[in-house]
C-alpha positions as CSV (number, residue, x, y, z in Angstrom):
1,X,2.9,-9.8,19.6
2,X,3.3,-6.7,17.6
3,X,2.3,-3.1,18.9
4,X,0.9,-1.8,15.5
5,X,-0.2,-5.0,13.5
6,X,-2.8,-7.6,13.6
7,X,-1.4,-10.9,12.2
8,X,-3.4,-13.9,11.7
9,X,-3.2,-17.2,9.3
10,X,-6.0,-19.2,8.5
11,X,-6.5,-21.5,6.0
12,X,-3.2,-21.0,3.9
13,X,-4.2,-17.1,4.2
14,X,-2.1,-14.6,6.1
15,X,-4.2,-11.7,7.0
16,X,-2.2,-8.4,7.8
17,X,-4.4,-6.0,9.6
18,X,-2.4,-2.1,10.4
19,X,-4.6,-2.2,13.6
20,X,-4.1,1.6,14.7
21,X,-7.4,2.5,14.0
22,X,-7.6,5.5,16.2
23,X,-4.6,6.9,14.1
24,X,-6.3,5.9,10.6
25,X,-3.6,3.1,10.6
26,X,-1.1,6.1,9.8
27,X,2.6,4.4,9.7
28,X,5.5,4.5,12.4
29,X,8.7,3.6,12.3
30,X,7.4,0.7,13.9
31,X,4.9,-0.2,12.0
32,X,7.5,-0.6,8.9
33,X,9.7,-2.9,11.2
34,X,6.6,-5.2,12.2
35,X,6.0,-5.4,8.1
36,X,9.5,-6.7,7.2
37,X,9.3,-9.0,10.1
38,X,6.0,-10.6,8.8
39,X,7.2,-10.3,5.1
40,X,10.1,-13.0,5.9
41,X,7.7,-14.9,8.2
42,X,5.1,-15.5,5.8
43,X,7.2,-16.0,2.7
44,X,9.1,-18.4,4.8
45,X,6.2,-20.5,5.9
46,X,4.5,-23.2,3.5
47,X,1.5,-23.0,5.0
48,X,0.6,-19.7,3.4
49,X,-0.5,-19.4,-0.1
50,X,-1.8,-15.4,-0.1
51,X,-1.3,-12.9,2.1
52,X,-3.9,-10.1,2.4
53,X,-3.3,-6.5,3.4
54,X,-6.2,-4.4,5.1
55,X,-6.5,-1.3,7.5
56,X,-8.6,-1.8,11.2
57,X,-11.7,0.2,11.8
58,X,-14.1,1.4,9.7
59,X,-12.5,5.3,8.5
60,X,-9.4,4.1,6.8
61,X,-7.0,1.8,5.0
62,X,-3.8,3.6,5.6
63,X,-3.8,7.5,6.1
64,X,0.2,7.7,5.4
65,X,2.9,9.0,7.3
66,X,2.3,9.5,11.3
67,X,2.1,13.3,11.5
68,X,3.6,12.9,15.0
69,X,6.7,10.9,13.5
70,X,6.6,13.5,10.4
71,X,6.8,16.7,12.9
72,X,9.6,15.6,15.3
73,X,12.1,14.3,12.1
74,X,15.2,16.1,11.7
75,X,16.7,17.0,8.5
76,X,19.2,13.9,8.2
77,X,16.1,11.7,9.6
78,X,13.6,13.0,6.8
79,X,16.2,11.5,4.4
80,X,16.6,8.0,5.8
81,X,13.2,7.8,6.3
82,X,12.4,7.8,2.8
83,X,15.3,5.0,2.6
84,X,12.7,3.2,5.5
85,X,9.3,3.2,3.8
86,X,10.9,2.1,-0.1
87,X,12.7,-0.5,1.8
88,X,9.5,-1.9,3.6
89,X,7.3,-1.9,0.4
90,X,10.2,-3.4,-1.9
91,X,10.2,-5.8,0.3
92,X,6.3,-6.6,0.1
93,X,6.9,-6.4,-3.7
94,X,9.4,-9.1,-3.7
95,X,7.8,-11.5,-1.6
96,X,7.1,-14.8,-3.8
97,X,3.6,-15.5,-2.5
98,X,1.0,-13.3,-3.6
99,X,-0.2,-10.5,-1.2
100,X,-3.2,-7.9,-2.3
101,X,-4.3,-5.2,-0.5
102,X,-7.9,-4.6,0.9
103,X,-8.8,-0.7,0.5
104,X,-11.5,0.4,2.4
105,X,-12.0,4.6,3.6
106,X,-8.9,7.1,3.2
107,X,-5.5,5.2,1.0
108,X,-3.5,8.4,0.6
109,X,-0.1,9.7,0.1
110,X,1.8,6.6,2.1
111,X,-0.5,5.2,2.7
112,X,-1.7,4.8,-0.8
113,X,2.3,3.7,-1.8
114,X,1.9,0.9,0.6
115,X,-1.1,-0.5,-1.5
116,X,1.0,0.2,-4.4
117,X,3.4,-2.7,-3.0
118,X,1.2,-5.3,-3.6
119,X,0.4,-7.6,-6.2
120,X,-2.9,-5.7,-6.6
121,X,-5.6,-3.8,-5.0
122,X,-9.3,-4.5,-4.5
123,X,-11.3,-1.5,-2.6
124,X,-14.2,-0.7,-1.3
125,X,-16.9,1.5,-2.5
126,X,-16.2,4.3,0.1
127,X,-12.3,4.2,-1.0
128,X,-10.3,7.2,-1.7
129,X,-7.3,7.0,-2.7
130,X,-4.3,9.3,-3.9
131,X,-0.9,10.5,-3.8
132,X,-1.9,13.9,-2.1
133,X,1.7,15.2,-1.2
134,X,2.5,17.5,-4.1
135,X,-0.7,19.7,-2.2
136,X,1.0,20.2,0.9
137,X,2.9,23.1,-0.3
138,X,0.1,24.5,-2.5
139,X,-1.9,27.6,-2.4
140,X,-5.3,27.5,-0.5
141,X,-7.5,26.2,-1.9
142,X,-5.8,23.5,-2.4
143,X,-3.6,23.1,0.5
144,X,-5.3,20.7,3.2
145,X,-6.9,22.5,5.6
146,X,-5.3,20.9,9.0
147,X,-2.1,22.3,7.9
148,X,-3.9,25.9,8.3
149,X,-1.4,27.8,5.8
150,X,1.7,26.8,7.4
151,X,4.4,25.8,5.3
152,X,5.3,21.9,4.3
153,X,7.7,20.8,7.1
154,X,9.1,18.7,3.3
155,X,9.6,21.3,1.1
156,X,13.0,22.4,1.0
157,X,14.4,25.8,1.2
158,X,16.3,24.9,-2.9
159,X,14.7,22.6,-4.9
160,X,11.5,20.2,-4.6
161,X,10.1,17.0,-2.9
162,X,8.0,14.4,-4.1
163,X,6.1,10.9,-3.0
164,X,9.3,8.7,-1.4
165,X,8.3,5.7,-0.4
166,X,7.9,4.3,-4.7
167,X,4.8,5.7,-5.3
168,X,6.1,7.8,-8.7
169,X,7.7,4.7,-9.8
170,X,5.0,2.0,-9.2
171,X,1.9,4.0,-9.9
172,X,3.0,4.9,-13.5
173,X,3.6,0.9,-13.8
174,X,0.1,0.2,-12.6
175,X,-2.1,3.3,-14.7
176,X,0.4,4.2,-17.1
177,X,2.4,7.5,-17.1
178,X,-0.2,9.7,-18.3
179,X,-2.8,9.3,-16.1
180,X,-0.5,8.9,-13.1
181,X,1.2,12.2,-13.5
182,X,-2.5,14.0,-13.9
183,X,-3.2,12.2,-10.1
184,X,1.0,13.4,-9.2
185,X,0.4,17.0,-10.2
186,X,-2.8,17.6,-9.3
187,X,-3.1,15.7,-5.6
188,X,-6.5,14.6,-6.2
189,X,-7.9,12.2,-4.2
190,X,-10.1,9.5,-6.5
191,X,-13.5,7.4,-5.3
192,X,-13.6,4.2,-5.8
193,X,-15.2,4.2,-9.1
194,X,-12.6,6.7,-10.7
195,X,-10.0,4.1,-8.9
196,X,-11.4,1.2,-11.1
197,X,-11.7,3.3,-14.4
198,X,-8.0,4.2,-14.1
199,X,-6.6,0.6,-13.4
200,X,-5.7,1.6,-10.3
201,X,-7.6,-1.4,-8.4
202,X,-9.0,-4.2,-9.7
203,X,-12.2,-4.7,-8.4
204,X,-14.8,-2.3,-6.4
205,X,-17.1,-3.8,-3.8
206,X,-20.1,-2.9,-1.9
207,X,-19.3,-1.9,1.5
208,X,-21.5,-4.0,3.3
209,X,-20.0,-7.1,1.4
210,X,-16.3,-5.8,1.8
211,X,-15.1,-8.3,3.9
212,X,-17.1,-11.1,2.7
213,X,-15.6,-10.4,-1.3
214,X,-12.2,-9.9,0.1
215,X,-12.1,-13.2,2.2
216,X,-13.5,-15.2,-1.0
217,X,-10.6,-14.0,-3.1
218,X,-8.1,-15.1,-0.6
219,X,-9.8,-18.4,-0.1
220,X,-10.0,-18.8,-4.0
221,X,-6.2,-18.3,-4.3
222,X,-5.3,-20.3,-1.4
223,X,-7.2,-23.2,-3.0
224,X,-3.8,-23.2,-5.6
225,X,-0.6,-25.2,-5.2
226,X,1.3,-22.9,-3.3
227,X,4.5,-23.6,-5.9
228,X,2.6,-22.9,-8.7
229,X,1.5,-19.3,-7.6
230,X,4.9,-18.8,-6.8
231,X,5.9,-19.6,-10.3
232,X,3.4,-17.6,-11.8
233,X,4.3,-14.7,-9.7
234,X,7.9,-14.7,-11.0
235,X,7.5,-15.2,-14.5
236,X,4.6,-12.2,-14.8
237,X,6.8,-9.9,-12.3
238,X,10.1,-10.5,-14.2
239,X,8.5,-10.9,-17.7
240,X,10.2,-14.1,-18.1
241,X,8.7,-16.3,-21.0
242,X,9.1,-19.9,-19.4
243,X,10.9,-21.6,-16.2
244,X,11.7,-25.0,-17.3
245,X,10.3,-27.1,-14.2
246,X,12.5,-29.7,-13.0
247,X,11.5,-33.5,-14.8
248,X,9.0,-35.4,-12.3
């Protein structure tokens, strides 16, 4: 049983939910332990060709960081726990079955990076995404208005901060550099149609066929020989040109 995830396999399909619903499936230091443990569990088990990545309820994805874990970090903890989240979503990005993530409602700041760690992204038409960190420490207007013009808790006295958990290394890779230091410096939070015309997911479906669109992906990939998506995973991730398979 795990306190912060949903995990179910059916039909060579590991489904992934972040069931904290009443939190907007914000992340815990728990929740990033329960995702290594299934990581290794599904990558270990034949039985699963995809894995898919989704958010409980009907408001959001992944809203980031828990505010309550953010608050009560101290100084040497706000470090490692930027060690915590890249750790957790290399280890998604590794994995050698494919895994995509279903975006529905708010994917922002970590919650967006944690998208970022799979293979790809297909979202919603109520989506919004972004890496909204940078804004925390802004001026008003532009500053969130729940933090009520108190300073970032991130922002150091010397210095700056930025997205930690990958995000300004694996959205650059997914949009290209330009477009993903116009989302980095400005904060903005895109739809789901701006999402699609930057690259940034793959496909955009109607809300009320959301789950229906997401589970026929997974069922499409899960149709393939499980070896044979791991092979094409490798080669496309590591830019290999050829794997020479073993003679039959």
């Amino acid at each position: 049983m795990h306190k912060s995830l949903d995990v179910k396999i059916e039909e060579r399909v590991a489904w992934i939910t972040l069931n904290r619903p009443d939190k907007l499936n914000a992340l815990t230091p728990t929740t990033m332990s329960e995702l290594r443990q299934v990581f290794t569990e599904i990558d270990n088990d034949p039985d699963v060709c995809v894995a898919v990545l989704r958010g409980a309820g009907e408001r959001a994805f992944c809203a980031g960081m828990d505010l309550d874990w953010s608050e009560g970090l101290t100084r040497e903890e706000r470090i490692e726990q930027g060690r915590l989240g890249e750790k957790t979503f290399a280890m998604m990005e590794r994995l050698s079955i494919p895994i995509f993530a279903a975006v529905h409602g708010y994917a922002v700041g970590g919650g967006l990076e944690l998208a970022l760690g799979a293979d790809f992204i297909v979202a919603s038409d109520n989506a919004k995404v972004g890496l909204v960190e940078i804004t925390l420490s802004a001026r008003p207007p532009y500053q969130p208005k729940f933090m009520d013009g108190n300073p970032d808790p991130d922002q150091p006295e010397f210095g700056g901060s930025a997205p930690g958990w990958g995000g300004v290394k694996r959205l650059p890779q997914r949009i290209g550099k330009a477009r993903a230091k116009q989302m980095l410096f400005t904060g903005v939070r895109l739809d789901a149609q701006q999402a699609l015309d930057f690259g940034l997911v793959n496909e955009v479906y109607p809300a009320d066929e959301f789950d229906q669109r997401v589970g026929e992906l997974a069922e499409r990939i899960a149709a393939m020989n499980r070896y044979n998506l791991r092979l094409v995973k490798e080669l496309v991730t590591y830019g290999y040109d050829w794997i020479e398979p073993h003679p039959s």
